[in-house]
LOKEMAR-592324 format. One line per field, with one value per residue: z, x, y of N, C-alpha, C, O, CB in turn. Coordinates in steps of 0.02 Angstrom, whole numbers, plus 50000, padded with zeros to 5 digits. Glycine has a CB too. Layout:
nZ: c(Z,...)
nX: c(X,...)
nY: c(Y,...)
caZ: c(Z,...)
caX: c(X,...)
caY: c(Y,...)
cZ: c(Z,...)
cX: c(X,...)
cY: c(Y,...)
oZ: c(Z,...)
oX: c(X,...)
oY: c(Y,...)
cbZ: c(Z,...)
cbX: c(X,...)
cbY: c(Y,...)
END
This chain:
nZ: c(56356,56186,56071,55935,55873,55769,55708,55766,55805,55807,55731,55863,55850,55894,55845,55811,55792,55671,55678,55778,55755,55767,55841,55738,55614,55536,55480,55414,55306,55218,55263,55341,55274,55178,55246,55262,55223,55283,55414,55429,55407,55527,55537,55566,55690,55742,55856,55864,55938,56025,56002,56112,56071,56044,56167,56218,56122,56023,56119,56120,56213,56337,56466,56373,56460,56534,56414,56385,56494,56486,56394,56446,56531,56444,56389,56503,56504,56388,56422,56554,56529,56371,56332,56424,56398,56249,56281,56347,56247,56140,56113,56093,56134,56121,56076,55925,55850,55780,55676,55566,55517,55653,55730,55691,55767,55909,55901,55865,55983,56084,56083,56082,56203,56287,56276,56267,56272,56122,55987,55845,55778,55689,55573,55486,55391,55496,55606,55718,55795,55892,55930,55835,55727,55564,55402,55363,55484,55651,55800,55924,56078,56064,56099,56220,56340,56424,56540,56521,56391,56319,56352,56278,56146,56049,55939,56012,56151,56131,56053,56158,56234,56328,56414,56394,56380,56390,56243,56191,56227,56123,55986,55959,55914,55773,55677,55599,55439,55372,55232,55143,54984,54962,55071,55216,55315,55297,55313,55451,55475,55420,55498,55621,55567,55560,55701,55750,55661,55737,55852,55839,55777,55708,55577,55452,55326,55217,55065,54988,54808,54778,54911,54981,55126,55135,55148,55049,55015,55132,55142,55044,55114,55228,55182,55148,55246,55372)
nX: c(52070,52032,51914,51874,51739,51720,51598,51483,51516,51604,51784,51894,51980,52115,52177,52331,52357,52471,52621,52619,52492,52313,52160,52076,52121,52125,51995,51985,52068,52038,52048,51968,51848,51914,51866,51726,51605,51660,51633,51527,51446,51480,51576,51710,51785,51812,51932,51998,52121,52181,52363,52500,52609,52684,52723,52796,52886,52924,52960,53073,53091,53120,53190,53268,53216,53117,53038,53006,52966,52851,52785,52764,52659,52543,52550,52470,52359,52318,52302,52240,52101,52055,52076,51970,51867,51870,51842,51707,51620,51636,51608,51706,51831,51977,52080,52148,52273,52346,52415,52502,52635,52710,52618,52637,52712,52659,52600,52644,52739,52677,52599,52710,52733,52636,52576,52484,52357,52326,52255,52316,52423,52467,52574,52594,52712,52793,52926,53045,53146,53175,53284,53379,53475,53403,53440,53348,53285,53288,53384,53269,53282,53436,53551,53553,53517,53407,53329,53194,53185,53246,53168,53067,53075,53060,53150,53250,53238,53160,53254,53349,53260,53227,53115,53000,52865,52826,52876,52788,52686,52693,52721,52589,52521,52435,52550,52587,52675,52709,52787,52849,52972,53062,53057,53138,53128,53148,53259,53243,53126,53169,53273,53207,53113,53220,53248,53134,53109,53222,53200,53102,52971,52823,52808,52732,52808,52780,52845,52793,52793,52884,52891,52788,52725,52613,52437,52378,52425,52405,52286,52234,52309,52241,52155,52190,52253,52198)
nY: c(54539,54489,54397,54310,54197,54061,53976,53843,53701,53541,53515,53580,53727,53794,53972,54053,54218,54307,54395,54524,54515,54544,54468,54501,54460,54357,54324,54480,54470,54376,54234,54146,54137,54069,53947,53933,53867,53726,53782,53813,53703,53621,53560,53628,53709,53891,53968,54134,54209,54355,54452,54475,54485,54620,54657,54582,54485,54585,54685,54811,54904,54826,54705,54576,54466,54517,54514,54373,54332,54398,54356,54207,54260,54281,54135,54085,54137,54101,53944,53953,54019,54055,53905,53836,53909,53861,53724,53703,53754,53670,53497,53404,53296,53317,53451,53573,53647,53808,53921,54050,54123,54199,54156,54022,53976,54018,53909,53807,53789,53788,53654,53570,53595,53578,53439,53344,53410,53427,53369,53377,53499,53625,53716,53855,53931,53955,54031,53935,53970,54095,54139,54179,54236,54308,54309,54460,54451,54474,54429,54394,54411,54489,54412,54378,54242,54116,54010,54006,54048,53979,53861,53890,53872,53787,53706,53677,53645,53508,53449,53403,53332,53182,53125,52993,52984,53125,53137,53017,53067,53185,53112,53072,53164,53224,53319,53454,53525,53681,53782,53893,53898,53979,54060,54129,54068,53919,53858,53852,53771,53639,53609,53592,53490,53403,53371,53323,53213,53156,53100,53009,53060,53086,53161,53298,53401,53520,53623,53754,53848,53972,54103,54107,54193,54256,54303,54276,54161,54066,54069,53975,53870,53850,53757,53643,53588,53621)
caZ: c(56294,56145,56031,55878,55878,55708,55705,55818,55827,55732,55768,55896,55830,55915,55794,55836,55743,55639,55707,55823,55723,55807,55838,55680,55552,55493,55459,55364,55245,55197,55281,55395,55220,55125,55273,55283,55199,55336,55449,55418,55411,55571,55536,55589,55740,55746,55904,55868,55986,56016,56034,56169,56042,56030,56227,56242,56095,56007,56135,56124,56272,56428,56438,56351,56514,56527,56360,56382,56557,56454,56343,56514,56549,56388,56393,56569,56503,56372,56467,56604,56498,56318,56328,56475,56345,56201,56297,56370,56181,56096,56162,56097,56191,56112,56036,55888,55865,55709,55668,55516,55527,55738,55759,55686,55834,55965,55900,55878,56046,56161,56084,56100,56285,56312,56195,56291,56250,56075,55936,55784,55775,55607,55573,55433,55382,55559,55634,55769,55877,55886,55957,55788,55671,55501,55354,55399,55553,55700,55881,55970,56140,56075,56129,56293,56338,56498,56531,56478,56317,56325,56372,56236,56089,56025,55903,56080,56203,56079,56038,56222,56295,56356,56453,56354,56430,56353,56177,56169,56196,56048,55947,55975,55890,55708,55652,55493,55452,55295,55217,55063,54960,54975,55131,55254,55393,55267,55343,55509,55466,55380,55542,55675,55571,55589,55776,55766,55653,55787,55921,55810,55801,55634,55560,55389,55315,55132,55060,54931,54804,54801,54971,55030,55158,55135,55156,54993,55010,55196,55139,55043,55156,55286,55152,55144,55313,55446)
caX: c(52088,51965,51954,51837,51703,51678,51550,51450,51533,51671,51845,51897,52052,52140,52212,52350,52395,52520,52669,52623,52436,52265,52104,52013,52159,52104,51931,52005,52126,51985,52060,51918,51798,51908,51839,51649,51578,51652,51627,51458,51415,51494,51657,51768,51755,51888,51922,52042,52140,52235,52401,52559,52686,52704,52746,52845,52956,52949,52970,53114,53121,53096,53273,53251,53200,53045,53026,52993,52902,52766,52758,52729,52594,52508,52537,52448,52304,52280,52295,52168,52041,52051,52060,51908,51829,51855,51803,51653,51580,51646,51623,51770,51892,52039,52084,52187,52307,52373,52453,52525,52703,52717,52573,52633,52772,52634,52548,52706,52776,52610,52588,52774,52757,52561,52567,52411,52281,52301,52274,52352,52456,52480,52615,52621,52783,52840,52996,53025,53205,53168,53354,53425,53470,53399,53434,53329,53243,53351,53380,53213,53308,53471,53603,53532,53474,53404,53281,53157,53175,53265,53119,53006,53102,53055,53216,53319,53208,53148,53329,53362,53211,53217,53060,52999,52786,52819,52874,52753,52613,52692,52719,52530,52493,52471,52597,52601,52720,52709,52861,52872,53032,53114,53020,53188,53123,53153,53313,53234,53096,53210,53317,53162,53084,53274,53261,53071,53129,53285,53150,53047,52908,52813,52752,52729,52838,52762,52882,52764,52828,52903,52893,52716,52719,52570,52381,52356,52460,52386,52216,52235,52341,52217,52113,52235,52302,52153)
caY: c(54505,54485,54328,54275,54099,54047,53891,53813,53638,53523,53501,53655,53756,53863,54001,54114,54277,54332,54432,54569,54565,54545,54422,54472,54492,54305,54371,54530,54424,54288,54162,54132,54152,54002,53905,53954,53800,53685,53813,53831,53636,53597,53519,53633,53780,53907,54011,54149,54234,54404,54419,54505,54499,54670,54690,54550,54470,54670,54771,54830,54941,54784,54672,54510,54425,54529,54490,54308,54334,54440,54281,54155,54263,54256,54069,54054,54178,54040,53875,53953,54040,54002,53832,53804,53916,53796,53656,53741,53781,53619,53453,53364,53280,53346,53526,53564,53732,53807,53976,54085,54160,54222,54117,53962,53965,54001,53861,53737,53807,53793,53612,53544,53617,53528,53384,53311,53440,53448,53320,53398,53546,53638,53789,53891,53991,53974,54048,53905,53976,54150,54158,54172,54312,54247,54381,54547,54440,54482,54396,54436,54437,54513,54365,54355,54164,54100,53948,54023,54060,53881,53801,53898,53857,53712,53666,53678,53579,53435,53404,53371,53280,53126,53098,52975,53010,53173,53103,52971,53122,53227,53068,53031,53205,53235,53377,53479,53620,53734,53828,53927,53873,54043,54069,54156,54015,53872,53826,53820,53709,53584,53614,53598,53427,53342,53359,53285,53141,53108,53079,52968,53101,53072,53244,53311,53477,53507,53651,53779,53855,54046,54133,54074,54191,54312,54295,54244,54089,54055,54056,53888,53814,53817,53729,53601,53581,53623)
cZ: c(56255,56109,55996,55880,55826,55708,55761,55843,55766,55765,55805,55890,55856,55879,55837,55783,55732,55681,55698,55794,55771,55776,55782,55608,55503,55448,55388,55303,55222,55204,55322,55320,55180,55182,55300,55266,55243,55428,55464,55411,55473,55587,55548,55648,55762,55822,55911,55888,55964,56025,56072,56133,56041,56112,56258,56164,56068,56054,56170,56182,56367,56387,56430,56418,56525,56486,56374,56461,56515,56436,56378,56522,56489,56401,56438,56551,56441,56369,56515,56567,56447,56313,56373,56406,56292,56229,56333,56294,56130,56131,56133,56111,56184,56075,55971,55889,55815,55727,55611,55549,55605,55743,55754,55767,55887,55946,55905,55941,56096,56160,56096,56185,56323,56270,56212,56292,56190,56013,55879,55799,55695,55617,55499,55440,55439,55566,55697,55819,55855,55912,55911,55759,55595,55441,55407,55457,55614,55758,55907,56054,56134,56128,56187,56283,56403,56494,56524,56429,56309,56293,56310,56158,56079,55994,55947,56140,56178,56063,56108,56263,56280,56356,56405,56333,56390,56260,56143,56163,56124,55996,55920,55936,55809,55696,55571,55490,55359,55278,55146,55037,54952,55036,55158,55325,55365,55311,55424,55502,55464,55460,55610,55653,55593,55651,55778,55757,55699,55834,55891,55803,55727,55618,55474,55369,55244,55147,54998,54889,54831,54890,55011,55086,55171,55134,55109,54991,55078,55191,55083,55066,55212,55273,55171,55214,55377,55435)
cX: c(52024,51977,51877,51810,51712,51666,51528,51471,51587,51725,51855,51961,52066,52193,52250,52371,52429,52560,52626,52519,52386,52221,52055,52055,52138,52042,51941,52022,52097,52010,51997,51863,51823,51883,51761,51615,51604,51632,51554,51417,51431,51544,51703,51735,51827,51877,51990,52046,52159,52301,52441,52591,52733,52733,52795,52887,52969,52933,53057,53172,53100,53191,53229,53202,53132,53009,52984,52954,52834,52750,52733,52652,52551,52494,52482,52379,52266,52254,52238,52109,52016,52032,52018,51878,51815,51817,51734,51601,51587,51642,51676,51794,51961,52031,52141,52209,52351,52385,52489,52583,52724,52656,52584,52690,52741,52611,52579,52726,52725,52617,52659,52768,52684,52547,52475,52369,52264,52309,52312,52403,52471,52499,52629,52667,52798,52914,52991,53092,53193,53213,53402,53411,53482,53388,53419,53277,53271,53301,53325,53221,53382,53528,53579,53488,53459,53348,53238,53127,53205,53203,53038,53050,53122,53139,53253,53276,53188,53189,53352,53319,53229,53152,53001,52905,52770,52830,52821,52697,52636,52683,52652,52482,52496,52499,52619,52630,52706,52755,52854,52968,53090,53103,53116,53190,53122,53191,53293,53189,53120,53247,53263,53145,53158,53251,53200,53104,53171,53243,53092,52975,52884,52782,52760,52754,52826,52804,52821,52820,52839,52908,52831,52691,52673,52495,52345,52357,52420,52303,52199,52273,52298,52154,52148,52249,52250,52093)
cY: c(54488,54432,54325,54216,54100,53965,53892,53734,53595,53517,53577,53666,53811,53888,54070,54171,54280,54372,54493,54591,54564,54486,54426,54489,54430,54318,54428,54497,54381,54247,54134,54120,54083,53962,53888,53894,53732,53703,53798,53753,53617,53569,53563,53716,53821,53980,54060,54210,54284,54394,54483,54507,54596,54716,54635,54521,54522,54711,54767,54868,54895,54746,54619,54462,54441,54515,54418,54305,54371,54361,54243,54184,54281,54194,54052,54100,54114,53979,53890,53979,54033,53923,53805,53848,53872,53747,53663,53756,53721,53557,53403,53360,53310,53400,53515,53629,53738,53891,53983,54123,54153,54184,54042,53936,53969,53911,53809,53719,53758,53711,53559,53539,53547,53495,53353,53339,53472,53363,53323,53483,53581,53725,53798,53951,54007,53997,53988,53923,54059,54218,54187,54223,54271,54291,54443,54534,54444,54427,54432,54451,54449,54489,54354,54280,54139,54022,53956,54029,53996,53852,53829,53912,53800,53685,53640,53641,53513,53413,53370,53336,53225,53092,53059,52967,53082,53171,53063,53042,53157,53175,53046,53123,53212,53305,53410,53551,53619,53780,53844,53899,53921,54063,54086,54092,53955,53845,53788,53771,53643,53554,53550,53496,53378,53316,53319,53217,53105,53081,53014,52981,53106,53139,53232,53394,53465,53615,53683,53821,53947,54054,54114,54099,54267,54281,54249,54153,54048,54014,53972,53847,53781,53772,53651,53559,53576,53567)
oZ: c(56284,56104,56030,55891,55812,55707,55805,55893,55709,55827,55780,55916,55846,55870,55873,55733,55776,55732,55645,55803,55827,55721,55770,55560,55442,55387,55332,55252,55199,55159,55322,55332,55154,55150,55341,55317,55237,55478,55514,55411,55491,55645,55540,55643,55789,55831,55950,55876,55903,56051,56064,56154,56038,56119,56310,56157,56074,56046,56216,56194,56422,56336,56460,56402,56527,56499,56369,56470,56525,56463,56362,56520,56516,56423,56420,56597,56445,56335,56520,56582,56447,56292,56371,56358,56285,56205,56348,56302,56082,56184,56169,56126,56232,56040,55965,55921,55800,55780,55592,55603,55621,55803,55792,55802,55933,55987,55939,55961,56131,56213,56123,56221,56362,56224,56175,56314,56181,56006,55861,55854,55648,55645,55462,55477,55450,55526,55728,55876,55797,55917,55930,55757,55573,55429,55456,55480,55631,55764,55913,56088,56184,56177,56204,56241,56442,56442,56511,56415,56284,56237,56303,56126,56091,56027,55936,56173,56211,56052,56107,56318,56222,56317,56379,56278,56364,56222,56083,56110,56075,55956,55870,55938,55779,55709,55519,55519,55312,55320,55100,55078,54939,55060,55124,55366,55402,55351,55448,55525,55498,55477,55632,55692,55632,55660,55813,55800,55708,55855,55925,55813,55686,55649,55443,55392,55211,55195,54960,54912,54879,54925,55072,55115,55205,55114,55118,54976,55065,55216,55094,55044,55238,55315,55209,55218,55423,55480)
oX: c(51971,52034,51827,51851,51720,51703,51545,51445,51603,51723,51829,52003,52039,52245,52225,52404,52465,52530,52602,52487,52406,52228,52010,52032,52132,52045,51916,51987,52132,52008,52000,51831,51782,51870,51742,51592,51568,51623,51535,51355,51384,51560,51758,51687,51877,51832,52035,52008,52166,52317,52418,52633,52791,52752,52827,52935,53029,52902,53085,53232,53081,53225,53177,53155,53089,52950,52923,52910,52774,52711,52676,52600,52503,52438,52444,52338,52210,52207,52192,52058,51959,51981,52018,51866,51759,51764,51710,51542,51548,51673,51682,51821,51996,51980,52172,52178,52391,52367,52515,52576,52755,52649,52556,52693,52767,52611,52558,52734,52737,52635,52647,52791,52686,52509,52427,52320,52221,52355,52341,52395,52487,52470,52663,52664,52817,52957,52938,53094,53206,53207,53454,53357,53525,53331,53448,53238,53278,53245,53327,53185,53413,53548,53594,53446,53506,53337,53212,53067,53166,53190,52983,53047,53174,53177,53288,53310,53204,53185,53373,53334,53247,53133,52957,52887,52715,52794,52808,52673,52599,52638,52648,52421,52550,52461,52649,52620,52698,52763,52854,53012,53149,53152,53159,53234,53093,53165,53310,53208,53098,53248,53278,53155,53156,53235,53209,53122,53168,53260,53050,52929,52924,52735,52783,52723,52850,52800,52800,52876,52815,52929,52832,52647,52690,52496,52303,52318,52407,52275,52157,52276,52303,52114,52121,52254,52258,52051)
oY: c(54474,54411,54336,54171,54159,53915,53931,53709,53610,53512,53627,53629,53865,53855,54114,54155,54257,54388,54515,54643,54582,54460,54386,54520,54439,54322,54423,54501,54336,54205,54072,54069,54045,53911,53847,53867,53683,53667,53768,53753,53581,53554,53535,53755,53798,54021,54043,54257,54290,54340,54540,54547,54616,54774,54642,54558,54533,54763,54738,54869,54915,54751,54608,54426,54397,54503,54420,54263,54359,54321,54228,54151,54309,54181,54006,54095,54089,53958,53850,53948,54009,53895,53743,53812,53847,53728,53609,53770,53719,53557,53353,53413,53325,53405,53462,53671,53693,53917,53930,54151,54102,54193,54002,53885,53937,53865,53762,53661,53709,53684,53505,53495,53499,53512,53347,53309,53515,53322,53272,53508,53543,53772,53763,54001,54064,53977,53987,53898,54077,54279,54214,54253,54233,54310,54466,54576,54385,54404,54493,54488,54430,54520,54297,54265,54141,53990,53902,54022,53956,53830,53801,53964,53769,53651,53591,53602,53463,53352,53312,53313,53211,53048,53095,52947,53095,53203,53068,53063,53156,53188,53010,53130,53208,53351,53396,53604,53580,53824,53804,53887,53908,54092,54057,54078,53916,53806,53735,53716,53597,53494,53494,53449,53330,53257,53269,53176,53044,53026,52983,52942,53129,53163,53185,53443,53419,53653,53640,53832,53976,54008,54108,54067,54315,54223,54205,54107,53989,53965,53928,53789,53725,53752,53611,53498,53537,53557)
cbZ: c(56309,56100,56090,55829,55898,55635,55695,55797,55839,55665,55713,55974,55764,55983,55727,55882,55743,55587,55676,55808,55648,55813,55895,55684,55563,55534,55534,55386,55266,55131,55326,55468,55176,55082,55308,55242,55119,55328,55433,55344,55360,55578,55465,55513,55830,55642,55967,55829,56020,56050,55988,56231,55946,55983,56279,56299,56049,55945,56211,56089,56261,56446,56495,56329,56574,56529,56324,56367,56642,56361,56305,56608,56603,56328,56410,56653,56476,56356,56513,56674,56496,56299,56333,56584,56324,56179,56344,56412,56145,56062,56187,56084,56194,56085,56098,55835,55942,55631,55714,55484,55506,55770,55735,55597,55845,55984,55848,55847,56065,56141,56036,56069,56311,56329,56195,56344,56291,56058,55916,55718,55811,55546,55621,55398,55343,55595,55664,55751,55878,55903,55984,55752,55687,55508,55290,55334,55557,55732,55936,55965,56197,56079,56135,56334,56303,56551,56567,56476,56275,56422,56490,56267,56076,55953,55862,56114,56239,56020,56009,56258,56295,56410,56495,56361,56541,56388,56178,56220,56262,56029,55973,56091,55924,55652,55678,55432,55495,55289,55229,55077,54901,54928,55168,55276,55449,55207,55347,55558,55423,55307,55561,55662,55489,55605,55831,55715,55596,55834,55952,55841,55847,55614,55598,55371,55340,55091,55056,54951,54750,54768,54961,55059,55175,55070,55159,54938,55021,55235,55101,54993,55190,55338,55075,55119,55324,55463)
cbX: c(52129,51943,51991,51871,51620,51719,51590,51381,51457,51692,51914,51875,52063,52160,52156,52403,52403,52499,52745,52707,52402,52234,52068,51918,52255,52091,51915,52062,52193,51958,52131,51900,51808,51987,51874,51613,51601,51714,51652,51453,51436,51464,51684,51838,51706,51926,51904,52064,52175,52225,52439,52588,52670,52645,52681,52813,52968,52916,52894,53095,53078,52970,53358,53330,53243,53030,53090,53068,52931,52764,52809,52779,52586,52541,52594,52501,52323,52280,52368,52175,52034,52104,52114,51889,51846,51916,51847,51689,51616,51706,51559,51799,51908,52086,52116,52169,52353,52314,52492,52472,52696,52715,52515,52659,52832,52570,52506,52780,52778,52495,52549,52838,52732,52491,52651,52401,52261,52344,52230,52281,52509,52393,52694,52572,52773,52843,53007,53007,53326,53119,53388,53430,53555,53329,53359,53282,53214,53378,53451,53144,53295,53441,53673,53477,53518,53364,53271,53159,53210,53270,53098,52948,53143,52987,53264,53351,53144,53121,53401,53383,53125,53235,53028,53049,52802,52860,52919,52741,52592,52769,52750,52521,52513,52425,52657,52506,52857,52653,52941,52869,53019,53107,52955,53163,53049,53169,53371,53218,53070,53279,53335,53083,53041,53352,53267,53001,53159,53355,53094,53046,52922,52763,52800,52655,52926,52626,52954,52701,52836,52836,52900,52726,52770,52587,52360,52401,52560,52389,52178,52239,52402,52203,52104,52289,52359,52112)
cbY: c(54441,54545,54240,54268,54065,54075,53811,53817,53599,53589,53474,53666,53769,53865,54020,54100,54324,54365,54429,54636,54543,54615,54429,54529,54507,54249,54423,54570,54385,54263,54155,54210,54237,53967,53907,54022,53793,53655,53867,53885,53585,53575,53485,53640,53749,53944,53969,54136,54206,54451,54368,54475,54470,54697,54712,54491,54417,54707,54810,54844,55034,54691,54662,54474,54434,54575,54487,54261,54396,54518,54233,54168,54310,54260,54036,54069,54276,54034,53852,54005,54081,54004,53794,53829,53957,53760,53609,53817,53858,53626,53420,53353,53203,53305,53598,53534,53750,53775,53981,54127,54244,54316,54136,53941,54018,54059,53860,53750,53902,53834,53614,53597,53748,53558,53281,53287,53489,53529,53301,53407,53525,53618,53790,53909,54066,53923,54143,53828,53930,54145,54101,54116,54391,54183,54375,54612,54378,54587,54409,54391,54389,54552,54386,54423,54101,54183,53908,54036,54129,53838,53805,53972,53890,53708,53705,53781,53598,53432,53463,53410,53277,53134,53162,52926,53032,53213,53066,52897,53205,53272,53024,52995,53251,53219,53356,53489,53626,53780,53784,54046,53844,54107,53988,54246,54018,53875,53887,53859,53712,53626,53715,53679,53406,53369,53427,53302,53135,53154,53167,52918,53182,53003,53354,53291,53499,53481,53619,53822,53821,54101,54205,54009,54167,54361,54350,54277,54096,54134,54140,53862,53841,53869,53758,53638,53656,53712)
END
């Protein structure tokens, strides 16, 4: 697996890619470029990753179940190595984790799941149940549902926790979602912050306008937002 530094010190962000893209598509798209001037002073350090999407929620030819086992082991490739990396190159106590489109859902997901090793969280134009057929975005496991995919879809485990150790950590995070106003994943946003607010989980969902969900739009959000 390959992954991108940018900076030498600052808050440490872990950035995930876009649906099915790669570790230097931020770079390509000048998103990494609207951030050079805090980059480049020290205030912010971005460490971004590759990603599995394309062998586990698109591939088409494993059954759903493999599907979402690829994804575990992603997860466990970035809880053991990624993140000793971050904290190995940054010395701040806490991390932060953000994502564009398929990345804003790693980034919502990972931090819903490990509230305690991130301070902020920030999703742009996320998809957050990736169960649902939403226009021309189909079911990514094709009706099949197991605990698994349960347990990594936020809208559907945050509505049912309890544990109130695990609440207080998310509660104790700041949270920022981003949605275009035509955006196709509007509904779920809208959907996703209810379930926060029911839990008493304070975040922030700012709605842009049009569709918001291209590079262009990304690259001052993460002005905004990171």
């Amino acid at each position: 697996m390959e992954l991108l530094v940018f900076g030498h010190r600052g808050r440490a962000v872990l950035f995930f890619p876009t649906r099915m893209a790669r570790f230097y598509d931020y770079e390509n798209w000048g998103i990494i470029d609207a951030l050079k001037d805090r980059i480049n002073n020290g205030e912010l350090q971005l460490f971004c990753v590759d990603s599995v999407d394309v062998e586990s929620f698109y591939n088409q030819y494993e059954h759903p179940s493999q599907r979402i086992n690829r994804h575990l082991q992603y997860e466990q490739y970035i809880l053991r190595e990624v993140i000793p990396l971050m904290h190995s190159k940054n010395n701040g106590n806490r991390l932060e984790v953000a994502g564009c489109s398929m990345g804003a859902y790693h980034a919502i997901n990972l931090a819903m799941k490990y509230p305690y090793l991130f301070h902020k969280v920030i999703g742009m134009s996320g998809r957050y149940d990736l169960s649902q057929n939403i226009q021309y975005f189909k079911d990514l496991f094709d009706g099949y549902h197991n605990e698994n995919i349960y347990f990594n879809t936020p809208v559907q485990f945050i509505a049912n926790m309890h544990d109130e150790h695990i609440l207080n950590n998310i509660r104790n995070m700041e949270i920022v979602m981003a949605i275009g106003q035509t955006d196709s994943f509007l509904s779920g946003n809208q959907e996703f912050s209810r379930v926060l607010w029911s839990k008493g989980i304070a975040h922030h969902l700012y709605v842009w306008d049009k569709d918001a969900h291209r590079p262009r739009y990304w690259r001052r959000m993460v002005q905004f937002y990171l």
